[in-house]
C-alpha positions as a Markdown table, in Angstrom:
| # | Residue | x | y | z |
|---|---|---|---|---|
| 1 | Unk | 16.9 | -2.1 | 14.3 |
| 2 | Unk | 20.2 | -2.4 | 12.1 |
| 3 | Unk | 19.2 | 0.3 | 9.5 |
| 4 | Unk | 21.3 | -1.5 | 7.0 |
| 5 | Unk | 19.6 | -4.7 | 6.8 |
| 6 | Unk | 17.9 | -5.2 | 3.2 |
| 7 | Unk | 14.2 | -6.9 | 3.5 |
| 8 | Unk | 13.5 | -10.2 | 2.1 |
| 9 | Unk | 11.1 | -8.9 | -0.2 |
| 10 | Unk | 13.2 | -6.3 | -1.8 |
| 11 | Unk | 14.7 | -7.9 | -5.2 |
| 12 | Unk | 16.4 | -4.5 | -6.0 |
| 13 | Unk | 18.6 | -5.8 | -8.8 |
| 14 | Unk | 14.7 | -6.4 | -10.6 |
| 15 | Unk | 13.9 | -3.4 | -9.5 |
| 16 | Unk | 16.2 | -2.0 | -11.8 |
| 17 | Unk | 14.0 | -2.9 | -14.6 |
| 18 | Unk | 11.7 | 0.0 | -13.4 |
| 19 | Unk | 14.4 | 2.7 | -12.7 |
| 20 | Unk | 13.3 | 5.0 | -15.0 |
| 21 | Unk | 9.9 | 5.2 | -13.8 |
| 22 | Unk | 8.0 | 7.0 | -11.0 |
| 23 | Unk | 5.0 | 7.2 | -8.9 |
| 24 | Unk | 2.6 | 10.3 | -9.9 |
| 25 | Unk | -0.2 | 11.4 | -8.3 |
| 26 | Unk | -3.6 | 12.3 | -10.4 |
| 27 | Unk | -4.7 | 15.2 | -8.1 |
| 28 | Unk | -3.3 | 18.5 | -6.5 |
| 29 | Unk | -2.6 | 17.9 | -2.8 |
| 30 | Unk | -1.6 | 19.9 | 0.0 |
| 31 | Unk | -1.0 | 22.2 | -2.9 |
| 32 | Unk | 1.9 | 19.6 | -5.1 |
| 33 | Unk | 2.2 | 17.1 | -7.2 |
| 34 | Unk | 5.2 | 15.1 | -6.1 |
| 35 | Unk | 8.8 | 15.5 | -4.6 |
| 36 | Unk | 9.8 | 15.9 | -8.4 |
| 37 | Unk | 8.2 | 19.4 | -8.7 |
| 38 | Unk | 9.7 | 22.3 | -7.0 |
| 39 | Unk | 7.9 | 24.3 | -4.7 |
| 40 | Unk | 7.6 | 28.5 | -5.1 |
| 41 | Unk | 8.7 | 29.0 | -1.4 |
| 42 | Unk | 12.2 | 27.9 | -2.0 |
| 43 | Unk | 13.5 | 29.3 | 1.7 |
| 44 | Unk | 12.0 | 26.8 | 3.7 |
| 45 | Unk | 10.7 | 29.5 | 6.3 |
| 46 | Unk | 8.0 | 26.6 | 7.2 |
| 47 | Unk | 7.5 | 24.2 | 9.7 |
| 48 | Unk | 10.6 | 21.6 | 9.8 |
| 49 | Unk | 9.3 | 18.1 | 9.5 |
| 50 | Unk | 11.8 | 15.6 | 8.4 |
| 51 | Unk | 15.6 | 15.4 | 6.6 |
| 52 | Unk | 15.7 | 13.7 | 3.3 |
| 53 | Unk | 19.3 | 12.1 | 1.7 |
| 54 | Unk | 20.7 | 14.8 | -0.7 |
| 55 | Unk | 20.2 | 14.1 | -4.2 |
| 56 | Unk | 22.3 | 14.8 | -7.2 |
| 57 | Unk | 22.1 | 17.8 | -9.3 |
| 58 | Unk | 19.6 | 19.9 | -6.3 |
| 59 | Unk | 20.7 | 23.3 | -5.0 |
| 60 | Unk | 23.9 | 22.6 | -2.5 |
| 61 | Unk | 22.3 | 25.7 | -0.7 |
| 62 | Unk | 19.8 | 23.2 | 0.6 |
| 63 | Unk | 21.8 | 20.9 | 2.1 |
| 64 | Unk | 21.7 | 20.7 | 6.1 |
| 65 | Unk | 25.9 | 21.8 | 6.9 |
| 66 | Unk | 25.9 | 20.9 | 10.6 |
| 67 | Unk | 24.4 | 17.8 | 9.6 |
| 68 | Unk | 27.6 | 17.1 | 7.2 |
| 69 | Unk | 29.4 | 18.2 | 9.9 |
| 70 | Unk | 29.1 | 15.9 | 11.9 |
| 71 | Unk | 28.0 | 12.6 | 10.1 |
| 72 | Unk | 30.1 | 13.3 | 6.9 |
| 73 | Unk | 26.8 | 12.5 | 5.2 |
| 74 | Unk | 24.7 | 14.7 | 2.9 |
| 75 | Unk | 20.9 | 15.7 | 3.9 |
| 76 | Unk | 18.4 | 18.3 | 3.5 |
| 77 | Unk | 15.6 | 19.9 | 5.8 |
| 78 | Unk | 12.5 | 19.4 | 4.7 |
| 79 | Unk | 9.4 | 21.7 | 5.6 |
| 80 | Unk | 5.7 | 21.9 | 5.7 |
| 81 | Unk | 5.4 | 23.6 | 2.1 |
| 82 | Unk | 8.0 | 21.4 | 0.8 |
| 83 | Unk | 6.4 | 19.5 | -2.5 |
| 84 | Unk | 7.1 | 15.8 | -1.1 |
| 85 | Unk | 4.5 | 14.1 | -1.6 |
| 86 | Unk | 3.0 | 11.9 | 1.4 |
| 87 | Unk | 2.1 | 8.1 | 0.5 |
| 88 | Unk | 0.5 | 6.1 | 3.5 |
| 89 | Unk | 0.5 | 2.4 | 2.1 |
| 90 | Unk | -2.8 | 0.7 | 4.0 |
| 91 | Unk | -2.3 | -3.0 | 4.2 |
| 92 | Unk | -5.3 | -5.2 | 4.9 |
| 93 | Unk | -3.8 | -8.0 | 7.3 |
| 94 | Unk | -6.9 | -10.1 | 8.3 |
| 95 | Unk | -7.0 | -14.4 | 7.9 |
| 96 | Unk | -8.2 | -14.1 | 4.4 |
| 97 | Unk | -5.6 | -12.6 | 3.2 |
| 98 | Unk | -3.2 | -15.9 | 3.5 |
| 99 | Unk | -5.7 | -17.7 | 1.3 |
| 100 | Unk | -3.3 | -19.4 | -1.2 |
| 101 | Unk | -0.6 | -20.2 | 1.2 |
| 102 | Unk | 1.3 | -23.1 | 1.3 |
| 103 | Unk | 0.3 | -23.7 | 4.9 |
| 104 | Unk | -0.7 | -21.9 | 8.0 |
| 105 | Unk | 3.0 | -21.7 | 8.9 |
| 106 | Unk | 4.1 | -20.9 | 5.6 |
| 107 | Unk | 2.3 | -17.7 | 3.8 |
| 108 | Unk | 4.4 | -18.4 | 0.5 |
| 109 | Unk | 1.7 | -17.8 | -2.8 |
| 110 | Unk | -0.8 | -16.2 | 0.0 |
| 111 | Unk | -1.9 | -12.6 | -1.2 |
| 112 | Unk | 0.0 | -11.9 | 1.9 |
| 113 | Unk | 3.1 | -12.5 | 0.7 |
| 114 | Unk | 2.3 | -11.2 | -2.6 |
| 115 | Unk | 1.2 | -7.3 | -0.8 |
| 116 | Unk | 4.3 | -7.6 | 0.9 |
| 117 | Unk | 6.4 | -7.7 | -1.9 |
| 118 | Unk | 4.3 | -5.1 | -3.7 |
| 119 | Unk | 4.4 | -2.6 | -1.0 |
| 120 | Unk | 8.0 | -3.3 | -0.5 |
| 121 | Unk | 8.7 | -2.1 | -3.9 |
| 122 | Unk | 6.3 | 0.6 | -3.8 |
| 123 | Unk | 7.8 | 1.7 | -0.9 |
| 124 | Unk | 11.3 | 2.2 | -2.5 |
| 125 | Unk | 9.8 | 3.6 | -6.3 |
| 126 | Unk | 8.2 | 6.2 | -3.9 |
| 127 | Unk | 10.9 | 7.6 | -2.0 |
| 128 | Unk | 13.7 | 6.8 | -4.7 |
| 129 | Unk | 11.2 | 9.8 | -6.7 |
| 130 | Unk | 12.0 | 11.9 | -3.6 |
| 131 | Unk | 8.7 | 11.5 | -1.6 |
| 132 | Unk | 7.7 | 10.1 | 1.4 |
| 133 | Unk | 5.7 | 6.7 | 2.5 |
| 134 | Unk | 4.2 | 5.3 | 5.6 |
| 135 | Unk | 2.3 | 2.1 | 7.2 |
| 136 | Unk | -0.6 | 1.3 | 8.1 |
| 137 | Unk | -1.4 | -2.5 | 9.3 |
| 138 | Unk | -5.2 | -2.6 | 9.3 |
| 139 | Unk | -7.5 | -6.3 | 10.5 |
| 140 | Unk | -10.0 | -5.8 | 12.9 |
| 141 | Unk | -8.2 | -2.5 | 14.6 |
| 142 | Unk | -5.7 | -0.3 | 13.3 |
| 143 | Unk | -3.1 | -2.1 | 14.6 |
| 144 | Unk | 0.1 | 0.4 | 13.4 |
| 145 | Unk | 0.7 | 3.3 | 11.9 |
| 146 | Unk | 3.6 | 4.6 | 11.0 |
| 147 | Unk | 3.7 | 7.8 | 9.7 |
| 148 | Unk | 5.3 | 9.3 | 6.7 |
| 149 | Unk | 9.4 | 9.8 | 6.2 |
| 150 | Unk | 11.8 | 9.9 | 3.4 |
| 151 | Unk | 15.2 | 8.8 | 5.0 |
| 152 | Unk | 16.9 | 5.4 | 4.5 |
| 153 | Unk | 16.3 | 5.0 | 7.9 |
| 154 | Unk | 12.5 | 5.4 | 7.8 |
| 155 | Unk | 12.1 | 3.3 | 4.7 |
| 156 | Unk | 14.3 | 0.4 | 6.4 |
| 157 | Unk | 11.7 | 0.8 | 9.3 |
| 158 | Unk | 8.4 | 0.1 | 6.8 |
| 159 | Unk | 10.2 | -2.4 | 4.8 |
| 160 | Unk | 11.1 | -4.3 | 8.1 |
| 161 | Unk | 7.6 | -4.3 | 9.1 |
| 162 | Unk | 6.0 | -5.2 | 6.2 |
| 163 | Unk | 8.1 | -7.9 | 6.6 |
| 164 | Unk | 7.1 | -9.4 | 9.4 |
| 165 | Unk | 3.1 | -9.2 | 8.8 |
| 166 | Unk | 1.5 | -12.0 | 10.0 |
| 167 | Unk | -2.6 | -12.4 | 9.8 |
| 168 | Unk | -4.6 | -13.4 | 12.8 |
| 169 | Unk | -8.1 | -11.8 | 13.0 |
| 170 | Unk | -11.2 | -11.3 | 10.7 |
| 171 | Unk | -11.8 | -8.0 | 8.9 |
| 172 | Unk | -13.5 | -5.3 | 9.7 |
| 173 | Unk | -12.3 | -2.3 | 8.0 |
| 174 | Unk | -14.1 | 0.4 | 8.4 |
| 175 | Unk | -13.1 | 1.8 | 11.8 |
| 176 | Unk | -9.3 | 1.1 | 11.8 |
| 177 | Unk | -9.7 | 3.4 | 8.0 |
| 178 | Unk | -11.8 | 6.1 | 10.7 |
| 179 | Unk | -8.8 | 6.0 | 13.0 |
| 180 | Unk | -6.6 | 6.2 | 10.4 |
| 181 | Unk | -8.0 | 9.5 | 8.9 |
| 182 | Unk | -8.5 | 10.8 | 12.9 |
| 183 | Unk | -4.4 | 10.4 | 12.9 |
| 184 | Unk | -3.6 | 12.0 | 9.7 |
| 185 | Unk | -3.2 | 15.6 | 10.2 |
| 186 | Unk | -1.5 | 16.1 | 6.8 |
| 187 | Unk | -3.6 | 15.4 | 3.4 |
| 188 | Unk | -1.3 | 13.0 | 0.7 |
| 189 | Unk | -2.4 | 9.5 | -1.1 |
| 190 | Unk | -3.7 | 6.3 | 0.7 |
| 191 | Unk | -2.6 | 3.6 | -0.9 |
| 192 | Unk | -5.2 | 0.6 | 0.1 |
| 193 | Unk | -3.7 | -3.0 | -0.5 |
| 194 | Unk | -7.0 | -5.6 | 0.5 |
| 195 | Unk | -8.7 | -8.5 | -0.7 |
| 196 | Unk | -12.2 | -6.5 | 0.5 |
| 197 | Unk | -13.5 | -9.5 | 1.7 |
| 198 | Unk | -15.7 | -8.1 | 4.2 |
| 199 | Unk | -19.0 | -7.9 | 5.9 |
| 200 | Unk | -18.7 | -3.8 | 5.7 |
| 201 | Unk | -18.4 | -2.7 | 2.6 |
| 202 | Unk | -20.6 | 0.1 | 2.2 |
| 203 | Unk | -18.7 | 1.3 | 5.9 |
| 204 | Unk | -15.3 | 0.6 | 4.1 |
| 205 | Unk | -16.1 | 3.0 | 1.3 |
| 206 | Unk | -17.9 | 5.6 | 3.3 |
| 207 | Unk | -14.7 | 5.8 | 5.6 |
| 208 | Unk | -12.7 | 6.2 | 2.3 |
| 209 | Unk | -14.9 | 9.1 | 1.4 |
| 210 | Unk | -13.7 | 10.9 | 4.2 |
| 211 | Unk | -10.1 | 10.9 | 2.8 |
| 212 | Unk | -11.3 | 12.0 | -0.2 |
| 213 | Unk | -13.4 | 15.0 | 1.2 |
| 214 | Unk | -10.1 | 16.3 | 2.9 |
| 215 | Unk | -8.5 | 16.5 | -0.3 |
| 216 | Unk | -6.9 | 13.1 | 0.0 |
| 217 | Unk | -6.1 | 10.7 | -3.2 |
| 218 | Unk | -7.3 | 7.6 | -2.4 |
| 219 | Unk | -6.0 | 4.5 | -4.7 |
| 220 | Unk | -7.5 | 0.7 | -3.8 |
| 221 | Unk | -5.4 | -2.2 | -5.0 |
| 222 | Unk | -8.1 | -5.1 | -5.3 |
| 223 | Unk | -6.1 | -8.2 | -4.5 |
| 224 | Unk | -7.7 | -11.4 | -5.8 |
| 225 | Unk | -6.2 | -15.1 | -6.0 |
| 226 | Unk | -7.1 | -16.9 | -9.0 |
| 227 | Unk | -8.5 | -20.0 | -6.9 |
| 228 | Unk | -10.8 | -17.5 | -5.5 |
| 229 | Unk | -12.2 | -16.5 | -9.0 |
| 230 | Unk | -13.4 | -20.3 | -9.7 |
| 231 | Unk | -13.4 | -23.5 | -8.2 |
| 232 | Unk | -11.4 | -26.3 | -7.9 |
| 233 | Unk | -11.9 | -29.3 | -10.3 |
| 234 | Unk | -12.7 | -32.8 | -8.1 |
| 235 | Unk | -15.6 | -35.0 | -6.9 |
| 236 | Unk | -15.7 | -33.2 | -3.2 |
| 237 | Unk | -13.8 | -31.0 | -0.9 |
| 238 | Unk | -14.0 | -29.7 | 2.6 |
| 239 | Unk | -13.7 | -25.7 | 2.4 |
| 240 | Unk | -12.8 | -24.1 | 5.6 |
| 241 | Unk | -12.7 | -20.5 | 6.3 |
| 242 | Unk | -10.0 | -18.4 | 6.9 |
| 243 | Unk | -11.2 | -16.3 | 9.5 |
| 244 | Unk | -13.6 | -18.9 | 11.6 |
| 245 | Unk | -16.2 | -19.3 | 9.7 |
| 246 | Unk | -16.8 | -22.9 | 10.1 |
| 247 | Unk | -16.0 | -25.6 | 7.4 |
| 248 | Unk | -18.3 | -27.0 | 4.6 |
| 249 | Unk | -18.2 | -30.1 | 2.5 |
| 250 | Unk | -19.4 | -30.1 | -0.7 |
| 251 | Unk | -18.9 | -31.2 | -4.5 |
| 252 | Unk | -17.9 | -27.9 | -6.4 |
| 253 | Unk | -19.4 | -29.1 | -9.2 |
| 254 | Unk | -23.2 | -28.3 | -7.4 |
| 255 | Unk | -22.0 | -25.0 | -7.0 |
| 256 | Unk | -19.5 | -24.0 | -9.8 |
| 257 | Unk | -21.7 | -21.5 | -11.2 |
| 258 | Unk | -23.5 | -20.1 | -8.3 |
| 259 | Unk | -20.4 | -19.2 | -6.5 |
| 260 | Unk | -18.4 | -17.7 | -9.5 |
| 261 | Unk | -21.3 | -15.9 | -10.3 |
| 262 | Unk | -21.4 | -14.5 | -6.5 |
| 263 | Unk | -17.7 | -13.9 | -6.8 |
| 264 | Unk | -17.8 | -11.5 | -10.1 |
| 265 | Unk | -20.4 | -10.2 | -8.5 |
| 266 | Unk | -18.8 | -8.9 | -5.5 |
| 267 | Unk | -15.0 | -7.7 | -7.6 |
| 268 | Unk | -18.0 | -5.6 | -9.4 |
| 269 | Unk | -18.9 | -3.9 | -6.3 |
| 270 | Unk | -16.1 | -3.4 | -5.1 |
| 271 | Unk | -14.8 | -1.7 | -8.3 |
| 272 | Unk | -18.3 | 0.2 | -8.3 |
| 273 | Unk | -18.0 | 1.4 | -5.0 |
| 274 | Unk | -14.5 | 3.0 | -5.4 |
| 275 | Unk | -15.1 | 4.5 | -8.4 |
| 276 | Unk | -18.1 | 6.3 | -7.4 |
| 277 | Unk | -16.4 | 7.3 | -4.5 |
| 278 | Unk | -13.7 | 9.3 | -5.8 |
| 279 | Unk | -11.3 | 6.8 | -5.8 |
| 280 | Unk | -8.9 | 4.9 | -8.2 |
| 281 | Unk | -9.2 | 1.1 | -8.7 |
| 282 | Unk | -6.8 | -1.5 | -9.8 |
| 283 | Unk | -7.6 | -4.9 | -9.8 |
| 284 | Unk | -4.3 | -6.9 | -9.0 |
| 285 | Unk | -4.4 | -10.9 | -9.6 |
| 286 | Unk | -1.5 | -12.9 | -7.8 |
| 287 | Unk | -1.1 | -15.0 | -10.8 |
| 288 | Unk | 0.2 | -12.0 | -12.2 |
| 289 | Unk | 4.1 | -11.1 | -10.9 |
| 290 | Unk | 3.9 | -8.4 | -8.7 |
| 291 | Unk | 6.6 | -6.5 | -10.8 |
| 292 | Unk | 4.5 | -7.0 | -14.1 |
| 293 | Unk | 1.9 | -5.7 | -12.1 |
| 294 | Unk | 3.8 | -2.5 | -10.7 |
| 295 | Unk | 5.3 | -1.1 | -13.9 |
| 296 | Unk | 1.5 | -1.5 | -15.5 |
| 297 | Unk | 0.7 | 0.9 | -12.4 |
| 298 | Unk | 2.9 | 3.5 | -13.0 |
| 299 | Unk | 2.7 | 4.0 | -16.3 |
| 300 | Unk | -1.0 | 4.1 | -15.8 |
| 301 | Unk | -0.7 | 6.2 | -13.0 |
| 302 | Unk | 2.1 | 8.9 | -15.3 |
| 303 | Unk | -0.5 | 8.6 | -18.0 |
């Protein structure tokens, strides 16, 4: 992996638009807020878990000298009571989620494409604020984890494989979100990025709770292409599922009603379910940029 290389979904120069902002957490966990607040154990006489890139205007004191030494480059230790707050970014990455896409070789407009820019910026507003983020690729296993860091390096590493997601099996999200939680020893914020379009829901959110028991913060990013809100306009079309579930031919015009009726329906339980688990819900429409979309986050998010 060349650490160096910038992902195709990183626009930093728009990013720039946001510079000013960060992400903030609603609840206390593992006893901080974010990397932004200092912790009262200042002597790091806790477990060491990772190095962070210095930033201007902290303590020189904290910075790692045999490190600098050697590499000519400026880091810090970082320990278990360390305030840095932990972000594990949960991307759904089942067939449904390319709905939209120019074709089944090209994901462009898919709500693929448009969680992997999303979580690519996320993923550098997060550490730029001095905290750490992680992957986790979820379809019908957990099928990658990646735990939470703060260096360059790290970040390069999630950005790079957010960039290559691909989707190839249905959903079924409950049990990779059960592994996930088995594999998280630490408590932070799960960030989940899905279109919830699964048989499971009541198992999604009842593996959710069991983040939120631990202390966790649990955000869900509902993602929702506008085609999928209504119907196209036409005589007849042959609709064919994204993750095998057959093909039907119909006029839309016989079922225009029914189906958006079905479909609010099921954003509503979704939202319904989150909330009354404990957990913050967003809404996110792909007709919508995704950088519109982020700085409406986190200034919701700082309140």
């Amino acid at each position: 992996m060349n650490a160096l290389r910038k992902s195709r979904f990183l626009d930093l120069r728009a990013l720039t638009a946001l510079e000013h902002m960060r992400f903030a957490t609603r609840h206390r966990i593992e006893g901080a807020y974010s990397g932004r607040h200092r912790s009262r154990q200042q002597g790091g006489a806790g477990e060491f878990v990772d190095f962070r890139e210095y930033s201007g205007g902290e303590d020189i004191r904290r910075l790692d000298w045999k490190v600098l030494g050697r590499t000519g480059k400026t880091f810090v230790r970082l320990y278990e009571e360390e305030t840095n707050l932990l972000c594990t970014l949960a991307v759904d990455a089942s067939g449904s989620m390319l709905f939209g896409a120019t074709s089944r070789g090209d994901s462009t407009g898919s709500k693929l494409q448009y969680a992997q820019y999303l979580t690519t910026a996320l993923s550098h507003v997060i550490t730029r604020g001095q905290d750490q983020v992680g992957l986790a690729v979820i379809d019908t296993a957990l099928r990658e984890v990646i735990p939470p860091g703060g260096t360059a390096s790290h970040v390069t590493l999630v950005q790079e494989r957010i960039e290559r997601l691909d989707c190839r099996h249905t959903t079924q999200m409950a049990e990779p979100l059960r592994q996930l939680f088995e594999q998280s020893r630490r408590r932070g914020v799960l960030l989940l990025v899905a279109d919830f379009l699964v048989d499971d829901l009541t198992d999604v959110f009842a593996a959710l709770r069991l983040f939120r028991h631990r202390g966790w913060e649990v955000i869900v990013l509902h993602l929702v292409h506008p085609d999928e809100e209504r119907l196209p306009d036409g005589s007849a079309f042959r609709f064919e599922g994204m993750e095998n579930d057959g093909e039907v031919t119909c006029s839309p015009n016989e079922i225009r009603a029914a189906y958006q009726r079905r479909f609010a329906a099921h954003v509503a339980i979704v939202r319904q379910l989150a909330l009354a688990g404990g957990c913050d819900y967003r809404h996110v429409s792909t007709a919508i940029p995704y950088l519109e979309t982020l700085g409406g986050f986190l200034v919701e998010r700082a309140g």
